[in-house]
Steps between C-alpha positions, in 0.01 A plus 500: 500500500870427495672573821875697420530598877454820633541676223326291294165620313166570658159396303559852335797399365816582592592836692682763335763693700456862573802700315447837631372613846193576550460857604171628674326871525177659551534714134157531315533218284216430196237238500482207285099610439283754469436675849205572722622597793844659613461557851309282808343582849415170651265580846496179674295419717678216717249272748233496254204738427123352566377457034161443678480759692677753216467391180311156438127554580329138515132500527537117606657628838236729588219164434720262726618740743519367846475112377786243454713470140471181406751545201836395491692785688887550565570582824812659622457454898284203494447535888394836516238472192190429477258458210237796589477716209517865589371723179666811429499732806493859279279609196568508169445787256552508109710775341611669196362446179615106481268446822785320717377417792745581805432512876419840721817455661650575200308843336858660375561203312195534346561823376739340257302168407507642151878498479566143655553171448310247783629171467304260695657166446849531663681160587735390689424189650712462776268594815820726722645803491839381426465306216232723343716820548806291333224390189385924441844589523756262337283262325558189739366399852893528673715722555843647381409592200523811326155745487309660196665851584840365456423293194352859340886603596677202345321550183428884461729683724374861578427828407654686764872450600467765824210303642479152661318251205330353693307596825355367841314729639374355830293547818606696794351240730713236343619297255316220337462183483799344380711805519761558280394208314235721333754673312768239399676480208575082580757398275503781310817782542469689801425809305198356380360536893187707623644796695338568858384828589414619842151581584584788631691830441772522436401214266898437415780546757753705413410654201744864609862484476699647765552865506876480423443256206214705310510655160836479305709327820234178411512499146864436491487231755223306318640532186860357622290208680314420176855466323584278779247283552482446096850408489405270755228315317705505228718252661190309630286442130194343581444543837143583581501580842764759444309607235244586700686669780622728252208567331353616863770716586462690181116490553541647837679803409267552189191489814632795658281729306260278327333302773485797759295668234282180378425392918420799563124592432455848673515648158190317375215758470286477789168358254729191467593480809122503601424208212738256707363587850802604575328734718313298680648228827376212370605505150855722514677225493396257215427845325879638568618204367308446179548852429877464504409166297378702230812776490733226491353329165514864365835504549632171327471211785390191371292329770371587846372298758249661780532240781238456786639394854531076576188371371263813585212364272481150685149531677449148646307696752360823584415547133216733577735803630814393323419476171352873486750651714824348204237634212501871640812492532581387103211546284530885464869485431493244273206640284681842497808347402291386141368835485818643524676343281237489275473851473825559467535261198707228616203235593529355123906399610483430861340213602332493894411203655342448788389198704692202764606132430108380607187550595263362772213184557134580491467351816595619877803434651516561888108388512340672785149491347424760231357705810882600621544615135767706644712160628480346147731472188581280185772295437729519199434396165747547219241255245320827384562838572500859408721785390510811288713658233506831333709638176766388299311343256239320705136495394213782681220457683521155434463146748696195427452134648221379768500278756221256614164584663723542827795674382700224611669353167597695201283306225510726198802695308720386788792709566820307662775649639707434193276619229439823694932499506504446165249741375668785677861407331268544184416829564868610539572387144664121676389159465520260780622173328795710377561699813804346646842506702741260467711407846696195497333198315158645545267789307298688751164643363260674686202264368581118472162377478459301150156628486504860611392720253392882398128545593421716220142588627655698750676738245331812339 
């Protein structure tokens, strides 16, 4: 290629300046394609949820439990491994009328077997939690790039201009893994950003105007600062980050009314309230905040996260009491939150997700002897895992992918990071090669992998 300099051409040929700013909003916009799915509530699972002990029975575990894996394995803490394989520690059950076979610890889950999709060949393929958050979430193993929520934004806007577009709803024990991370728009504009909610009432800060500024008195004033501040951008075309600023100040005043009324569940009938164990200690919380999941995709916004605290699901150890102690807590919400949106219609357009950035080893980690079963874990393993999906066009009742006779490595339909990326883009009408945003010399694109593509079994 001919070198002209620094403004010479690039193997695309050569680069076409940009005439007229580039102006950015959260407006519903149409879809190049046919649509699935309009809305998203993505319940992740950080630290990694035990497929063998939830979701990926393996007969072969149950013959050579208690004896050494002579396979190739891929260890994450080579000095605290061993090769001792430890079989699943619950029961499993079948359920609904496609049979799916899910463990005891999981009996609300299924209730809806019928209505899900139970992919079993998830990978990743980069053995942390870093890297294999990064791959779920923005498509490569690094960071400071921009998440699937705010890609939904870039392309589609939303459907509600008095609610935030796009939500983090996360754990009043703490944040996760990665914090803020989770929800970052990258190079994307700033408006394109996942907005943090607190776990806890009031779930927005200052929300009431003063006393002196209600009614009339604050109409005027916001109405002379939105003359200002456009007469401002005016003489700023282009710039994003203002943009964005703007675009939050006038979402903040439209909030007022609209998100008291959408965080606030106490007018939910009490059968509802019941069907997220809201009622109960152990499940309020996840149930509080799936249930507010729910009336916020019934009221326009786009995508939702449900966070869990640092990396709650990482059970290296003390599997036996963690791992049922983090499903009570989830599995009743979660199921309701299918029900309920089922029931109410919207289960065909919303897509819900639910599952971590890995899985675990089929052998013990922290070995004690498989008499201190209490001691004992598994290490990580991101080569074949599990997760679940539910609505917005996905197939029912239906299992995709397996993994070996160990649940150790996907070996069938395998699901990577990027295909699973790229099939949810398809079910918001968007295609992932075309998916782009130009900054500087470079396109950005959510999926970059040559070879991803839309697994099409997964679809209904």
């Amino acid at each position: 290629m001919k070198n002209d300099g620094l403004l010479g051409a690039t193997s695309e040929g050569p680069q076409k300046p940009v005439l007229k700013p580039l102006t950015h909003d959260l407006l519903p916009k149409v879809p190049p394609a046919p649509v699935q799915a309009k809305a998203m509530i993505s319940m992740f699972m950080l630290g990694g949820p035990s497929q063998i002990d939830l979701f990926d029975p393996k007969p072969a575990l149950y013959k050579w439990h208690g004896k050494s894996f002579e396979g190739d394995i891929k260890f994450d803490n080579a000095a605290q491994a061993s090769r001792e394989i430890m079989a699943p520690l619950w029961k499993y059950r079948n359920h609904g009328q496609c049979g799916m076979e899910l463990s005891e610890l999981l009996p609300h889950l299924g209730g809806i077997a019928d209505d899900i999709t139970l992919i079993r060949s998830m990978h990743t393929g980069v053995n942390n939690h870093l890297p294999s958050n990064y791959a779920m979430t923005t498509g490569q193993h690094r960071g400071g790039r921009a998440v699937l929520g705010s890609w939904l934004l870039h392309a589609l806007g939303s459907e509600t201009q008095e609610l935030p577009a796009y939500v983090a709803l996360t754990d009043p024990r703490g944040l996760p893994l990665l914090g803020g991370e989770n929800w970052s728009n990258g190079p994307l504009p700033s408006i394109y950003q996942g907005t943090l909610v607190r776990p806890k009432t009031p779930r927005i800060f200052n929300l009431e105007p003063a006393p002196h500024l209600r009614g009339e008195a604050q109409k005027r004033q916001l109405s002379f600062l939105r003359d200002l501040n456009q007469s401002h951008l005016e003489t700023h075309p282009g710039e994003a980050d203002l943009e964005a600023r703007l675009a939050s100040y006038g979402l903040a005043a439209n909030m007022q009314t609209a998100a008291k009324e959408a965080f606030d569940i106490s007018s939910e009938p009490q059968h509802i309230r019941q069907l997220y164990g809201v009622d109960q200690d152990r499940t309020r919380d996840y149930g509080t905040r799936c249930l507010i999941a729910r009336r916020l995709v019934e009221r326009g916004v786009r995508f939702v996260q449900i966070m869990c605290n640092g990396q709650i699901w990482d059970h290296h150890g003390s599997i036996q009491t963690a791992l049922p102690e983090r499903c009570a807590e989830i599995d009743q919400p979660a199921a309701a939150l299918v029900k309920d949106l089922k029931q109410r219609g919207l289960l065909d357009s919303t897509l819900v997700h639910w599952g971590g950035e890995m899985g675990r080893l089929p052998v013990i980690q922290f070995r004690e002897g498989l008499d201190k079963r209490d001691k004992v874990g598994r290490d990580h393993n991101t080569y074949g895992f599990s997760m679940w999906v539910a609505g917005g066009g996905m197939k029912k009742g239906y299992i995709h992918g397996q993994t070996d006779e160990f649940s150790h490595y996907a070996v069938e339909d395998v699901v990577h990071h990027y295909d699973w990326l790229a099939t949810v883009l398809h079910q918001f009408g968007l295609n992932h090669r075309t998916l782009e945003y130009k900054l500087g010399p470079r396109n950005h694109r959510l999926v970059e992998q040559a070879d991803a593509q839309v697994i099409h079994k997964l679809l209904g």
